[in-house]
C-alpha positions as YAML, in Angstrom:
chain: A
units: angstrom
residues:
- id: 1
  name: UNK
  ca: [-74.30, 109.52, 39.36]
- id: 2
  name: UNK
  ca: [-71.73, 110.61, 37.54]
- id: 3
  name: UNK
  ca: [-68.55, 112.14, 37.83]
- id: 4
  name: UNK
  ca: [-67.54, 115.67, 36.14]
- id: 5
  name: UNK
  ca: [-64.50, 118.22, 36.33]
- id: 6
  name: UNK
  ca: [-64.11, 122.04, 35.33]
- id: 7
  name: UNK
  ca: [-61.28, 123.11, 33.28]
- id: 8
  name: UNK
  ca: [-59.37, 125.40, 34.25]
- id: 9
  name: UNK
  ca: [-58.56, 127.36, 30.49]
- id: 10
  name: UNK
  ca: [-62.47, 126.91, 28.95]
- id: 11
  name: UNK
  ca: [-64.50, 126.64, 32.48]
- id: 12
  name: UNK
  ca: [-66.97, 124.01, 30.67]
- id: 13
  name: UNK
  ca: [-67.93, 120.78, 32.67]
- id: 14
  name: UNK
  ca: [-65.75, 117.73, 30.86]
- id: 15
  name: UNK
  ca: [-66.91, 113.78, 32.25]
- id: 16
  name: UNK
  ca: [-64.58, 112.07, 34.20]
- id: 17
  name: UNK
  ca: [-64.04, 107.76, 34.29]
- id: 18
  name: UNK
  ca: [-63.78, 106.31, 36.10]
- id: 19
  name: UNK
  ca: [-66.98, 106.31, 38.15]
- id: 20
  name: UNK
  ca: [-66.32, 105.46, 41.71]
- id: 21
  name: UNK
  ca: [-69.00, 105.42, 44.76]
- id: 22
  name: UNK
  ca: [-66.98, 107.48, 47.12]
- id: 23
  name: UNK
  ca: [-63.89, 109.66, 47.15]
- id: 24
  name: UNK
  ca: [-62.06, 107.69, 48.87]
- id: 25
  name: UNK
  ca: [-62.04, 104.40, 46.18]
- id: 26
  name: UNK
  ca: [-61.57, 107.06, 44.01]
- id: 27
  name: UNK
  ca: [-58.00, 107.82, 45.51]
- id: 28
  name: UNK
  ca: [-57.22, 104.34, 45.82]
- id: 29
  name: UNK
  ca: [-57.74, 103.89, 41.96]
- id: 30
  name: UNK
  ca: [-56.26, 107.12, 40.58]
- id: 31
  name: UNK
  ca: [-54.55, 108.54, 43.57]
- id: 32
  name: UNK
  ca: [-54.47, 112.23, 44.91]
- id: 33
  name: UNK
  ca: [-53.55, 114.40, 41.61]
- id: 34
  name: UNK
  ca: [-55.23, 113.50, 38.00]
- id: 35
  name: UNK
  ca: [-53.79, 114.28, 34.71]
- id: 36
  name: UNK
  ca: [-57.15, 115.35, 32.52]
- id: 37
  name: UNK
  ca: [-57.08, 116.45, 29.27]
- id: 38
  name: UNK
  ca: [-60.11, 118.89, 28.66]
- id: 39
  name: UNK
  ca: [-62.60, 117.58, 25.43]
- id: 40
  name: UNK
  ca: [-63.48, 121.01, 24.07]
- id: 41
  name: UNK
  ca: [-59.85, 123.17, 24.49]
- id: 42
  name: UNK
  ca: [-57.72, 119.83, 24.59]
- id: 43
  name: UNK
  ca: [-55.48, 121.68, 27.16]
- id: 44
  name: UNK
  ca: [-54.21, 118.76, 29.34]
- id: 45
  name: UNK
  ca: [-54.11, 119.91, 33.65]
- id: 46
  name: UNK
  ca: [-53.49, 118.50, 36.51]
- id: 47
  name: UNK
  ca: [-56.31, 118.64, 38.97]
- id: 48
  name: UNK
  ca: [-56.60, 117.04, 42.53]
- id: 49
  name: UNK
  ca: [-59.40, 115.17, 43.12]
- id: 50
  name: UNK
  ca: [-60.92, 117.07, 45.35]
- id: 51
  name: UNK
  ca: [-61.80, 119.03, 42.17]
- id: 52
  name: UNK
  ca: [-64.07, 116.63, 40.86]
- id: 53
  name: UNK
  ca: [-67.66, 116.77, 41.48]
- id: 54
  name: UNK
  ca: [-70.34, 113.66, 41.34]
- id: 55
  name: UNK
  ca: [-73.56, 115.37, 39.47]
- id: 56
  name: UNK
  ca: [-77.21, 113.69, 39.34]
- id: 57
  name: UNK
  ca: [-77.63, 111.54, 35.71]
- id: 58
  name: UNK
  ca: [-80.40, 113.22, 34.52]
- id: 59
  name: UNK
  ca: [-80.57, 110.52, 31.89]
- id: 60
  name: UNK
  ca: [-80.93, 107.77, 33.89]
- id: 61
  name: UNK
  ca: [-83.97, 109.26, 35.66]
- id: 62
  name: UNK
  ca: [-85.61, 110.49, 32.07]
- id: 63
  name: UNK
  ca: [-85.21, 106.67, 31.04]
- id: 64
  name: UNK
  ca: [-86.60, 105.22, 34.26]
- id: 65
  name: UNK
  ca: [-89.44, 108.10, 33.50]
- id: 66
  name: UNK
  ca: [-90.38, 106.84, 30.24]
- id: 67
  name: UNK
  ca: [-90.59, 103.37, 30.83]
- id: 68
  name: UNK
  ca: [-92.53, 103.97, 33.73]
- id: 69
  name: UNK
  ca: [-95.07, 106.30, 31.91]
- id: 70
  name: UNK
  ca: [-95.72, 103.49, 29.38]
- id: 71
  name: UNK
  ca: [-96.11, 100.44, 32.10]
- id: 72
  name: UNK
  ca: [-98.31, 102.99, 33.69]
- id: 73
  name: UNK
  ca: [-100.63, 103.55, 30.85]
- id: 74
  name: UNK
  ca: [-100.77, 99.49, 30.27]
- id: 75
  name: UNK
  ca: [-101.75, 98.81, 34.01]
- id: 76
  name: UNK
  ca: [-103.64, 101.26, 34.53]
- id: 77
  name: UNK
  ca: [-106.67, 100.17, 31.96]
- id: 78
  name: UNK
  ca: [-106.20, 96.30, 34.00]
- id: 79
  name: UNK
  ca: [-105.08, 97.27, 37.38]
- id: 80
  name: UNK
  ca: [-105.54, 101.05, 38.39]
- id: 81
  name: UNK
  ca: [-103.73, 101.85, 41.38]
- id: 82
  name: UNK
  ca: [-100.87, 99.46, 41.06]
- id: 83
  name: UNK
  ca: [-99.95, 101.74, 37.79]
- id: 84
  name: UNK
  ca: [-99.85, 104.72, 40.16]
- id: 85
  name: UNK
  ca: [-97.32, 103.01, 42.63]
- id: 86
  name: UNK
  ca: [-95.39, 102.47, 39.39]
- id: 87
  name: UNK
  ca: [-95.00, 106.11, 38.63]
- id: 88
  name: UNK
  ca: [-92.57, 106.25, 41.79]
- id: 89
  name: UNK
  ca: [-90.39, 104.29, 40.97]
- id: 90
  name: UNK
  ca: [-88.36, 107.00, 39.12]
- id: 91
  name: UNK
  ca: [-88.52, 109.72, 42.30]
- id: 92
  name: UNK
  ca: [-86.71, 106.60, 43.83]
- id: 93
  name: UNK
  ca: [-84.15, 107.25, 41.61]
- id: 94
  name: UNK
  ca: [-83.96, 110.25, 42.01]
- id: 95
  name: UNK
  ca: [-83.62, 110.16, 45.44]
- id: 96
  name: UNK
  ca: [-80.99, 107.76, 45.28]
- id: 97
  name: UNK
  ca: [-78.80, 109.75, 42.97]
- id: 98
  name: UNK
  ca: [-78.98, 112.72, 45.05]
- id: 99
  name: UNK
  ca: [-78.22, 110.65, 48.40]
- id: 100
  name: UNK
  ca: [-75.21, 109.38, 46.29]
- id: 101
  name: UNK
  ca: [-73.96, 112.49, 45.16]
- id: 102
  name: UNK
  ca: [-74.15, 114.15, 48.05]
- id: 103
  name: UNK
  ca: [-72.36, 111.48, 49.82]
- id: 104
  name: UNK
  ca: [-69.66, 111.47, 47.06]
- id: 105
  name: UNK
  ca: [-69.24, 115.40, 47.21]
- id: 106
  name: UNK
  ca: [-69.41, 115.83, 50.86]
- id: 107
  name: UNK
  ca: [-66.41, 113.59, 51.62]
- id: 108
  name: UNK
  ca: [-63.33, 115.36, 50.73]
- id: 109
  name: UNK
  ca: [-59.32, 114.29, 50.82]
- id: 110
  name: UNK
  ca: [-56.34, 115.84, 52.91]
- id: 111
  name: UNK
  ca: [-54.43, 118.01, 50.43]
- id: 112
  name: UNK
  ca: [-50.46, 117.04, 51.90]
...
């Protein structure tokens, strides 16, 4: 998972640190109102943090994908099916992330 905000001036997706499992650590570490300086239009804002998003890591599950293929394709001339239960291992992941995110996203925090 990780953790992404829209700017306001560009509308292009910037990354955010730090990464936190739920909104609410989140608050606790930055507190309600973030001052993020936008990567591609360096135009600095203010956003709450409601306004960031968690997104799936799409790289983490390609990794996990590789080195899964490849264990596969050694086990599988020695042990057959145990190289198939290997090739799960990154849907795991990517069910994981998605529980995650959602979790993350679905939580929000009382504007005052």
């Amino acid at each position: 998972m990780k953790l992404e905000f829209t700017c306001s001036q560009c509308k292009i997706q910037n990354k955010f640190k730090p990464v936190t499992t739920t909104r609410g650590e989140l608050q606790m570490k930055v507190g309600d109102e973030v001052q993020l300086i936008c990567k591609y239009c360096n135009k600095e804002d203010k956003k709450h943090i409601n306004r960031i998003d968690a997104v799936v890591d799409n790289k983490k599950i390609l990794f996990a994908l590789i080195i899964c293929a490849v264990i596969a394709i050694v086990l599988l001339s020695f042990y057959g099916l145990i190289a198939l239960a290997v090739i799960s291992i990154p849907l795991l992941i990517w069910i994981q992330e998605s529980k995650s995110t959602h979790h993350f996203n679905s939580y929000k925090i009382r504007r005052k």
